[in-house]
N, CA, C and O atoms as CSV, one atom per row, in Angstrom:
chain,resi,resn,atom,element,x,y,z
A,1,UNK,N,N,125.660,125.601,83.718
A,1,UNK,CA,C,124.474,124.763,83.795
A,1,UNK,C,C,124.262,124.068,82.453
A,1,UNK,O,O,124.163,124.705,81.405
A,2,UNK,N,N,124.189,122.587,82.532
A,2,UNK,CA,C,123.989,121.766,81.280
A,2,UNK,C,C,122.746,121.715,80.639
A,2,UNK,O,O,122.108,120.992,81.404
A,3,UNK,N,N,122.056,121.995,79.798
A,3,UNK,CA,C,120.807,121.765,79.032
A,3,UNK,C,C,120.427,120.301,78.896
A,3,UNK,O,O,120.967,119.702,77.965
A,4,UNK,N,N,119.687,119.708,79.577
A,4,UNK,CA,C,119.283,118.469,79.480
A,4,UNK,C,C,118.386,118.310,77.892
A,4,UNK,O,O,117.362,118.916,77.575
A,5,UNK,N,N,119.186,117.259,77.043
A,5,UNK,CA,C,118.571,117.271,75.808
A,5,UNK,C,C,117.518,116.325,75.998
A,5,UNK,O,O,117.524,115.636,77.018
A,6,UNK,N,N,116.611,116.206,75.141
A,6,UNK,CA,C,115.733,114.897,74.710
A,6,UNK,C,C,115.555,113.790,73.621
A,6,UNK,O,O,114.603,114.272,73.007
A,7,UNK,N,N,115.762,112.972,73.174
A,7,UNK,CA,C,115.798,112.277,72.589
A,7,UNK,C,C,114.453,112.341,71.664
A,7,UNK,O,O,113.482,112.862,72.214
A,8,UNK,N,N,114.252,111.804,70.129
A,8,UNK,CA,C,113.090,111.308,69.813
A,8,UNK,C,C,111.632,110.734,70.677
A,8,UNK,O,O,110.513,111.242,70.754
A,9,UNK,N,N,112.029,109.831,71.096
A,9,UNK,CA,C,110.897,109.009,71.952
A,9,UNK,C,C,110.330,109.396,72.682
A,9,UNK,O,O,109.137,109.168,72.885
A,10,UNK,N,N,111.515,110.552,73.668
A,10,UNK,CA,C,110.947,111.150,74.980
A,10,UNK,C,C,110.541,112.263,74.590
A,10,UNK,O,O,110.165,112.951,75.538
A,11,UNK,N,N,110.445,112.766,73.580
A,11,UNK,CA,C,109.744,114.138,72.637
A,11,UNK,C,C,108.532,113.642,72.468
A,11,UNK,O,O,107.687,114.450,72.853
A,12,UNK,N,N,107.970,112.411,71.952
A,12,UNK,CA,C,106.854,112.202,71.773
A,12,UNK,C,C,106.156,111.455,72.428
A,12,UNK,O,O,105.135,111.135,71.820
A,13,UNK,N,N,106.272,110.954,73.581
A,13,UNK,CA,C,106.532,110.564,75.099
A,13,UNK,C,C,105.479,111.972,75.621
A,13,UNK,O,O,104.293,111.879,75.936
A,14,UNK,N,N,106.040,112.826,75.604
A,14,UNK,CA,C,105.812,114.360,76.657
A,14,UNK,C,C,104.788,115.197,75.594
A,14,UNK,O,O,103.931,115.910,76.117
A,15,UNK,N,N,104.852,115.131,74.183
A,15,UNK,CA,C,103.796,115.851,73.552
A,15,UNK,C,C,102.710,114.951,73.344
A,15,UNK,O,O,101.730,115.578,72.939
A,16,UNK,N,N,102.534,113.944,73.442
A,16,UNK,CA,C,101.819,113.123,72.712
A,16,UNK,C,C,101.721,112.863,71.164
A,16,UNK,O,O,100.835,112.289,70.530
A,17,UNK,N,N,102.793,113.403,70.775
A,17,UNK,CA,C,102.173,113.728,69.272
A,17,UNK,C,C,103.558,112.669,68.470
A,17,UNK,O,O,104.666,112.712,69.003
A,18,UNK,N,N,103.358,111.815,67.255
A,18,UNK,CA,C,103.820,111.005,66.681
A,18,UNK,C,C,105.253,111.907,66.106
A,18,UNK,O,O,105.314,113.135,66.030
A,19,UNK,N,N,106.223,111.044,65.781
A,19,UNK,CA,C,107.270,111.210,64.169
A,19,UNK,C,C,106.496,111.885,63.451
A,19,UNK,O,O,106.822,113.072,63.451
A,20,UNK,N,N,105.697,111.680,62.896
A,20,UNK,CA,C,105.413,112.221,61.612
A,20,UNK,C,C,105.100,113.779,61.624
A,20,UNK,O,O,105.272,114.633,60.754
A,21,UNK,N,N,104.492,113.866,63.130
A,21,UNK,CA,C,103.767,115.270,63.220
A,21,UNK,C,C,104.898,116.073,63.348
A,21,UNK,O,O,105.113,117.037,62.613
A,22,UNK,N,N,105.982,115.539,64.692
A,22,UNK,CA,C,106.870,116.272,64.579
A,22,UNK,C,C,107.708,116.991,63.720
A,22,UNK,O,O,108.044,118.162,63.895
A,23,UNK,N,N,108.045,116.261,62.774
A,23,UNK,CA,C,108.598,116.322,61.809
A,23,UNK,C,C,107.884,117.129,60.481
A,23,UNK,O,O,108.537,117.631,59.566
A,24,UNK,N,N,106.455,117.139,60.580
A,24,UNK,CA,C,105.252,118.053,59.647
A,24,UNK,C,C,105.487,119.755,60.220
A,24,UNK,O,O,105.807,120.693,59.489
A,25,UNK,N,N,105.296,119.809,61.339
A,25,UNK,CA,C,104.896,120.576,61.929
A,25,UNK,C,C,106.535,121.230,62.518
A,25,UNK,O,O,106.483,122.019,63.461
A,26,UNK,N,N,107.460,120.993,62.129
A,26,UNK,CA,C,109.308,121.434,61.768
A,26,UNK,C,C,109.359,122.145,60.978
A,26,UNK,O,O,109.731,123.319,61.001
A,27,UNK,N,N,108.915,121.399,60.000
A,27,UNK,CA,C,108.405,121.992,58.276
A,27,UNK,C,C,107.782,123.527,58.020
A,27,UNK,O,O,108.044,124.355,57.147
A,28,UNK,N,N,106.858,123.558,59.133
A,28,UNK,CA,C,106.407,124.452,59.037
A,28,UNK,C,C,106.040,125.697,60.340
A,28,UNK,O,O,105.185,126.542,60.606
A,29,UNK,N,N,107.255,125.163,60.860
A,29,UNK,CA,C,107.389,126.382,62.068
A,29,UNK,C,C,106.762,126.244,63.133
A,29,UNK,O,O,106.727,127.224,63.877
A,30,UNK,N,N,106.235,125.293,63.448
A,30,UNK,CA,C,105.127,125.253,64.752
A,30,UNK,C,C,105.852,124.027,65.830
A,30,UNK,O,O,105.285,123.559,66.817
A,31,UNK,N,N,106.837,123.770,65.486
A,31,UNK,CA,C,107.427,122.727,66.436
A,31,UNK,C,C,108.955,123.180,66.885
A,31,UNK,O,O,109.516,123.839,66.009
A,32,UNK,N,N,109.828,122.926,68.224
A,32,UNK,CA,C,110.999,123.504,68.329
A,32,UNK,C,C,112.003,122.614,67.144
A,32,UNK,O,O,111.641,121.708,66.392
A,33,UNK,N,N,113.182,123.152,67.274
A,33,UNK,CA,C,114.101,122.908,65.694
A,33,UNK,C,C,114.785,121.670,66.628
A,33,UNK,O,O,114.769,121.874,67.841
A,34,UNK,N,N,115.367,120.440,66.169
A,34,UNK,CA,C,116.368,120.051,67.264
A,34,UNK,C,C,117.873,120.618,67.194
A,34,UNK,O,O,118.340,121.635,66.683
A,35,UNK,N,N,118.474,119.495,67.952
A,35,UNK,CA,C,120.310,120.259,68.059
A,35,UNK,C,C,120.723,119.042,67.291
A,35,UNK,O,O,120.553,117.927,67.784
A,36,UNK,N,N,121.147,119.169,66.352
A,36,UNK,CA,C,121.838,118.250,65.761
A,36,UNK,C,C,123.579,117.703,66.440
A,36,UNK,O,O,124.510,118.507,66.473
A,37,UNK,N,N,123.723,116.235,66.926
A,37,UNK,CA,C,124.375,115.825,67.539
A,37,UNK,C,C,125.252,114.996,66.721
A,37,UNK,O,O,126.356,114.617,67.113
A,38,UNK,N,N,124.870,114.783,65.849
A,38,UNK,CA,C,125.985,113.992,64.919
A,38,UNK,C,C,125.734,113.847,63.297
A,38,UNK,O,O,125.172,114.871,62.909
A,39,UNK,N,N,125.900,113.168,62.511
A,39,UNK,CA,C,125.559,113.148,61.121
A,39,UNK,C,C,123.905,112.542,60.859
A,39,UNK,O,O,123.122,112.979,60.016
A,40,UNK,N,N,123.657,111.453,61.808
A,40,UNK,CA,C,122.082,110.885,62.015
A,40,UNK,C,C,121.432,111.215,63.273
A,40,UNK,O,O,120.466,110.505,63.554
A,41,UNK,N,N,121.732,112.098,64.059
A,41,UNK,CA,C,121.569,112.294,65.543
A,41,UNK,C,C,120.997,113.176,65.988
A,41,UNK,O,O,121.834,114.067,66.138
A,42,UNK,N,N,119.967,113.541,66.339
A,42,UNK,CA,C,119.370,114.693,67.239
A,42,UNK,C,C,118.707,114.663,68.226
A,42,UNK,O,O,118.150,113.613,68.547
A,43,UNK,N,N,118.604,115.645,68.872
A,43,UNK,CA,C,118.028,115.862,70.335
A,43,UNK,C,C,117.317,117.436,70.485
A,43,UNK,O,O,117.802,118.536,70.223
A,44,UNK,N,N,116.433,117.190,70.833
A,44,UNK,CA,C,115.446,118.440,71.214
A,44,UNK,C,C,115.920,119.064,73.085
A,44,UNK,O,O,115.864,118.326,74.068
A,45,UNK,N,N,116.387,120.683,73.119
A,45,UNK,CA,C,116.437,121.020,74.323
A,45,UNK,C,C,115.016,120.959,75.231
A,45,UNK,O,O,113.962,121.469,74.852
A,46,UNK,N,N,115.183,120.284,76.417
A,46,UNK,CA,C,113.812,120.328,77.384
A,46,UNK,C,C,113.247,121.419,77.741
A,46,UNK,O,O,112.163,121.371,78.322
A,47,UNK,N,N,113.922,122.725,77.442
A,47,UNK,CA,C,112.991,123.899,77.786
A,47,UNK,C,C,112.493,124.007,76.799
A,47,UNK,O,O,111.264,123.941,76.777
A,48,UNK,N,N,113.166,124.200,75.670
A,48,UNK,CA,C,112.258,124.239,73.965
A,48,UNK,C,C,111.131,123.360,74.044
A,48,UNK,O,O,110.065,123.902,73.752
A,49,UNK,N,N,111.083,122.308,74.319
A,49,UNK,CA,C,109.898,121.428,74.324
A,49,UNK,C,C,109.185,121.761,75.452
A,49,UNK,O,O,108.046,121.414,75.140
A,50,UNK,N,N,109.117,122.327,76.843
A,50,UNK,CA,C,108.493,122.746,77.483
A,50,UNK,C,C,108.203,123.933,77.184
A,50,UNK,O,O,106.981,124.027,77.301
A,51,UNK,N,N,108.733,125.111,76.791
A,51,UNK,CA,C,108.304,126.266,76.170
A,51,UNK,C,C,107.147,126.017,75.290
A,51,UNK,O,O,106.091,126.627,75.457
A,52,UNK,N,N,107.314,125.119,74.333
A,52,UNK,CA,C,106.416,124.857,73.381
A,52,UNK,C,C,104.851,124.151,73.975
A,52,UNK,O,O,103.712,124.296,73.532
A,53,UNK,N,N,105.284,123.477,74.968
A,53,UNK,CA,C,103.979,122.874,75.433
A,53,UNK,C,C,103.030,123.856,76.293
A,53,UNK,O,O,101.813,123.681,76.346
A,54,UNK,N,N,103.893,125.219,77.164
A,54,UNK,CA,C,103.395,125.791,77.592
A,54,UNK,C,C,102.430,126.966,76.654
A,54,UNK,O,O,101.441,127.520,77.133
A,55,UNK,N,N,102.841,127.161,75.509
A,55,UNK,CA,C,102.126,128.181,74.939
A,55,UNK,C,C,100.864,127.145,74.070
A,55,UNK,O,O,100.088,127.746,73.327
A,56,UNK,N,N,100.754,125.937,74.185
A,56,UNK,CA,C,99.796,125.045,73.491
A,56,UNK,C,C,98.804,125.404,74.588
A,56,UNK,O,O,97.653,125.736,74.305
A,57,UNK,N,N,99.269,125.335,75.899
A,57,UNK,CA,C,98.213,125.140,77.103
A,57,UNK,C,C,97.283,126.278,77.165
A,57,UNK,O,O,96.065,126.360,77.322
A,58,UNK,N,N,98.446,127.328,76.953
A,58,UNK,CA,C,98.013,128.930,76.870
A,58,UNK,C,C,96.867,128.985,75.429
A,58,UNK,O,O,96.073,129.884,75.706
A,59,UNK,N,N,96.618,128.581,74.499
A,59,UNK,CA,C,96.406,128.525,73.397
A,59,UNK,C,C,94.906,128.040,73.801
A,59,UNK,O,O,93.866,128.688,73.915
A,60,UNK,N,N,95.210,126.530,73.989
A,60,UNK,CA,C,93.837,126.070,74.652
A,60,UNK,C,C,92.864,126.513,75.691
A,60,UNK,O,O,91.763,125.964,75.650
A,61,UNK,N,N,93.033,127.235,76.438
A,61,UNK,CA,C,92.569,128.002,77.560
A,61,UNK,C,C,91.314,129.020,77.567
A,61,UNK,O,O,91.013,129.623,78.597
């Protein structure tokens, strides 16, 4: 079974949340890590980013 990756856009597309945050919030442990795909290239796995959105929901609740 293939892991459907995500791209930048569609990461912040589905969280709502900008580049910058993503990338803040990497820094400091509160966001999934991506998969690095090439020398400038990454992609976030869709369960990691759904994992992550599910415990925000849980959080808020």
């Amino acid at each position: 079974m293939t892991e459907t990756l995500l791209r930048r856009p569609e990461v912040e597309a589905r969280t709502g949340l900008s580049r910058s945050t993503i990338y803040d919030w990497m820094k400091r442990g509160g966001f999934p890590q991506p998969v690095k795909l090439g020398a400038r290239l990454v992609a976030w796995r869709e369960s990691d980013i759904a994992a992550w959105l599910e415990s925000r929901e849980t959080r808020v609740t």
